[in-house]
C-alpha positions as CSV (number, residue, x, y, z in Angstrom):
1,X,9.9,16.5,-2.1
2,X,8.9,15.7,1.5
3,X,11.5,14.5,3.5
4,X,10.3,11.0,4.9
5,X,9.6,11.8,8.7
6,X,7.7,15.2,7.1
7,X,5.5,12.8,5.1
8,X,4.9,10.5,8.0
9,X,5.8,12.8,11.6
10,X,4.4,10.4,14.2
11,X,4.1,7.0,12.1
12,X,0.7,6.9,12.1
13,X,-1.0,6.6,8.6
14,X,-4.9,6.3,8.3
15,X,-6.2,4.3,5.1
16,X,-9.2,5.5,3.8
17,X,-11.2,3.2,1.4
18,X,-14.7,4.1,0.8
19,X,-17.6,4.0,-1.8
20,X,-18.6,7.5,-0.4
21,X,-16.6,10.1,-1.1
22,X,-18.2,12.3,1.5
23,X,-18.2,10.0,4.2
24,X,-14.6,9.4,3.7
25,X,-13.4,12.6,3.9
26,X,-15.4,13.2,7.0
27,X,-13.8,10.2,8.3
28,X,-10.2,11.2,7.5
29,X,-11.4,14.3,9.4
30,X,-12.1,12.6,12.5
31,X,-8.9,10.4,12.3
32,X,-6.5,13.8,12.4
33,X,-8.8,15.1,15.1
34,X,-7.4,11.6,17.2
35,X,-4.0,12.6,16.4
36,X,-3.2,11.0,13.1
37,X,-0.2,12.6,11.4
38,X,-1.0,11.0,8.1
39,X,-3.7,10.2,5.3
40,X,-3.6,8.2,2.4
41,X,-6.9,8.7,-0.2
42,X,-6.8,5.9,-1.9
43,X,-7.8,5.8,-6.0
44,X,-10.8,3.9,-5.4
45,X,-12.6,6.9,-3.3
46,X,-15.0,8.5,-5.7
47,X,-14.0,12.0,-5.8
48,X,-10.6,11.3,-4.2
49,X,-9.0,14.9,-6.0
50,X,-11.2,17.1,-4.3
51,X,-10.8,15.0,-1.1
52,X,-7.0,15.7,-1.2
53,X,-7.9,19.4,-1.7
54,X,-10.7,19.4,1.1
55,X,-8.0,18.0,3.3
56,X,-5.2,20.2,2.6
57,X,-7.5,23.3,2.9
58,X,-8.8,21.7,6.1
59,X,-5.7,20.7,8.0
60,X,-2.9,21.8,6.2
61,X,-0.1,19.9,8.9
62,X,-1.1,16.6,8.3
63,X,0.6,15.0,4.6
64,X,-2.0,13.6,2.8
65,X,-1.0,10.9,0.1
66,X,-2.6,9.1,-2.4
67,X,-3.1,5.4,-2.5
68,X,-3.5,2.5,-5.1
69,X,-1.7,4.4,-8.0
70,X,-1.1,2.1,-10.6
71,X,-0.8,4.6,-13.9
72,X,1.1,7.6,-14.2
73,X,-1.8,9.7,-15.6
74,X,-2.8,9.3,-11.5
75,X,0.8,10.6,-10.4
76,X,-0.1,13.9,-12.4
77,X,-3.1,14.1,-10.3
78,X,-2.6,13.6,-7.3
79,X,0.7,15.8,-7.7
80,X,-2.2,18.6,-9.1
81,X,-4.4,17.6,-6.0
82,X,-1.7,19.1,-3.9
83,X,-0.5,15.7,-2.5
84,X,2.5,15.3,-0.7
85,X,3.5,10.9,-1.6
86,X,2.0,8.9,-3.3
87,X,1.8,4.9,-2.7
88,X,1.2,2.0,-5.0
89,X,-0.2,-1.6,-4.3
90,X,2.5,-3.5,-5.9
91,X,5.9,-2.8,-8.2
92,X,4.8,-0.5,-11.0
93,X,8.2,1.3,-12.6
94,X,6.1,3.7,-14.9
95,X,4.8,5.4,-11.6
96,X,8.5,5.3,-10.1
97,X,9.5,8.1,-13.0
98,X,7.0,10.1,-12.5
99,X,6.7,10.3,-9.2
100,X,10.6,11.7,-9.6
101,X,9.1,13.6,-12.2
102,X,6.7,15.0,-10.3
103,X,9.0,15.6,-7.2
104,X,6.6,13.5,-5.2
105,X,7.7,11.2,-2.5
106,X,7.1,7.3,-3.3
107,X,6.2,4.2,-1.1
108,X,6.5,1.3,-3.6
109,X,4.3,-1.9,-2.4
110,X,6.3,-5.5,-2.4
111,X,6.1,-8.4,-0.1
112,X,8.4,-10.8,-1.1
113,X,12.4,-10.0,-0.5
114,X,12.9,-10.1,-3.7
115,X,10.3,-7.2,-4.7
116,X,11.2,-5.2,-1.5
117,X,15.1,-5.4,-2.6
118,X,13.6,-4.0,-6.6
119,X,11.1,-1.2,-4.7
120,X,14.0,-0.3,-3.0
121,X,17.4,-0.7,-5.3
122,X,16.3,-1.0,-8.4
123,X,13.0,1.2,-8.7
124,X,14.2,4.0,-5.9
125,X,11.3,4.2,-3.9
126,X,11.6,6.6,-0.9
127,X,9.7,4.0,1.6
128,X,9.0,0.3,0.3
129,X,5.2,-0.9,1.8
130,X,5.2,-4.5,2.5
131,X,1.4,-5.2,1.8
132,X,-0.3,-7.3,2.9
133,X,1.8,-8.0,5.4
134,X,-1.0,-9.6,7.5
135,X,-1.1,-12.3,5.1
136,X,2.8,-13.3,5.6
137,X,3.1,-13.5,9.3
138,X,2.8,-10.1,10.6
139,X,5.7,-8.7,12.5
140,X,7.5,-12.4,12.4
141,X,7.8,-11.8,9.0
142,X,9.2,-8.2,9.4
143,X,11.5,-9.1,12.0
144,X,12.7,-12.2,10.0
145,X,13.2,-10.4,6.7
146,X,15.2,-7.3,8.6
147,X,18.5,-9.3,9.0
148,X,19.3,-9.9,5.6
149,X,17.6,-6.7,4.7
150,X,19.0,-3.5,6.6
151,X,18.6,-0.2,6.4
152,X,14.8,-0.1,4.0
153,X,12.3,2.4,5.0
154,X,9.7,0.3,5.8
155,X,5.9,0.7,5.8
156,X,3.7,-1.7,7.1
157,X,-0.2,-2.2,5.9
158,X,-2.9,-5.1,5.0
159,X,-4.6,-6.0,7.9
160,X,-2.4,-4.2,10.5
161,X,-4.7,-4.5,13.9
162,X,-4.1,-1.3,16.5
163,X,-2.9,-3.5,18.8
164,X,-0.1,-4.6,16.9
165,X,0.9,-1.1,16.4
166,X,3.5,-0.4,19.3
167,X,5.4,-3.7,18.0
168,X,5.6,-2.8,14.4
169,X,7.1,0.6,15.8
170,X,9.6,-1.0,18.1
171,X,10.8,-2.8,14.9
172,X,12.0,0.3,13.2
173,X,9.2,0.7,10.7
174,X,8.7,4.3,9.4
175,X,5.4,4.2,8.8
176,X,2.3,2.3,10.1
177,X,-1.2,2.1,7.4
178,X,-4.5,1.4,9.3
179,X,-6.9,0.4,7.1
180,X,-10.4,-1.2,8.3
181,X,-8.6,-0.9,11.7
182,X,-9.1,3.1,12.0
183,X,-11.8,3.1,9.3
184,X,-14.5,0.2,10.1
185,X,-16.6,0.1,6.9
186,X,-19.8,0.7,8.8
187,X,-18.7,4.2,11.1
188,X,-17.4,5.3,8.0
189,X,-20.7,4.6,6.0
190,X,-22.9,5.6,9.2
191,X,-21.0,8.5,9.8
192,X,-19.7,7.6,13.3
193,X,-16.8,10.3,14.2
194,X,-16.5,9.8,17.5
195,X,-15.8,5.8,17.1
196,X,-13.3,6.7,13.9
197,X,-11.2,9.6,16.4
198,X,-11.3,7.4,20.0
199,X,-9.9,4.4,17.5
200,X,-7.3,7.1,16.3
201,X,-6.1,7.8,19.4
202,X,-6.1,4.1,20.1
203,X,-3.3,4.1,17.8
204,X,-1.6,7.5,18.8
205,X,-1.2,5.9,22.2
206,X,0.9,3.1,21.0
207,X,3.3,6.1,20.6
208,X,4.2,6.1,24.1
209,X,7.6,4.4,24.7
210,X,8.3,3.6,21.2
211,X,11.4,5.6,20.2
């Protein structure tokens, strides 16, 4: 198993979500070639197996993850895909054990504290994603949950913007998800790789000062 800050080396995680599974992986493509240390393919990408592959075979470096793994049945996949974490949407137990099974590291979604202290304590996630964290205050919610809450693994996703990447990182999260933010539904569907990697390196240039 990946060793948290192998699966996500500079914090930056692109988000793919597409009805193409083409377009996405040429998208995920151009978001490593802007510096992004990490991908998540999520479930809903037709195809998303041989995307994992492609991407692996491609650019080996970069962790690639899969995303919205509700069932165990995917664990076994993606673990046969070759992927290095994978991440569910909300508290799903059953994909907890097999992602131990499977020796594959685990980001658990959860919002509430309650569900982030049961990703974390009780179902043993590696990394708990608070999702969507847009829809709870952003990083006033992060930074007001932290206090009572020290020492989770945090990533953030749901409606992260790029420019609120550099505070997210300066409150100790481990791991940032760009969604729409890196992947804008119509440069991915047009093909636009120049717009997907300068957006990428948006984001890589939040980097700067952060510790």
């Amino acid at each position: 198993m990946l060793k948290i800050k192998e699966a996500f080396p500079n914090k930056i995680a692109g988000v793919i979500r597409s009805d193409d599974g083409q377009a996405a992986f040429h998208a995920c493509l151009a978001a490593i070639e802007g510096g992004v240390g990490t991908v998540e393919v999520t479930t809903g990408v037709p195809d998303w197996q041989d995307i994992v592959r492609g991407l692996k075979a491609s650019a080996d470096q970069v962790p690639v993850g899969v995303g919205t793994v509700v069932r165990p049945d995917m664990v076994a996949d993606a673990a046969a895909a070759g992927a290095a974490f994978v991440v569910t949407p909300y508290l799903v137990p059953e994909v907890a054990e097999a992602a131990r099974q499977h020796d594959l590291l685990l980001v658990m979604g959860a919002l509430t504290p309650s569900e982030i202290y049961q990703a974390f304590h009780v179902h043993q996630a590696n990394v708990v994603k608070v999702f969507p964290v847009a829809a709870v205050g952003g990083p006033s919610y992060l930074k007001l949950i932290s206090g009572p809450m020290p020492g989770i693994p945090v990533w953030v996703s749901g409606g992260v913007e790029i420019e609120q990447v550099s505070e997210y990182l300066k409150l100790g999260v481990r791991a940032v998800g760009l969604t729409t933010a890196l992947f804008p539904t119509d440069a991915v569907k047009t093909g636009d790789k120049a717009r997907i990697t300068d957006l990428a390196r948006r984001a890589v240039s939040a980097l700067a000062g952060v510790a």
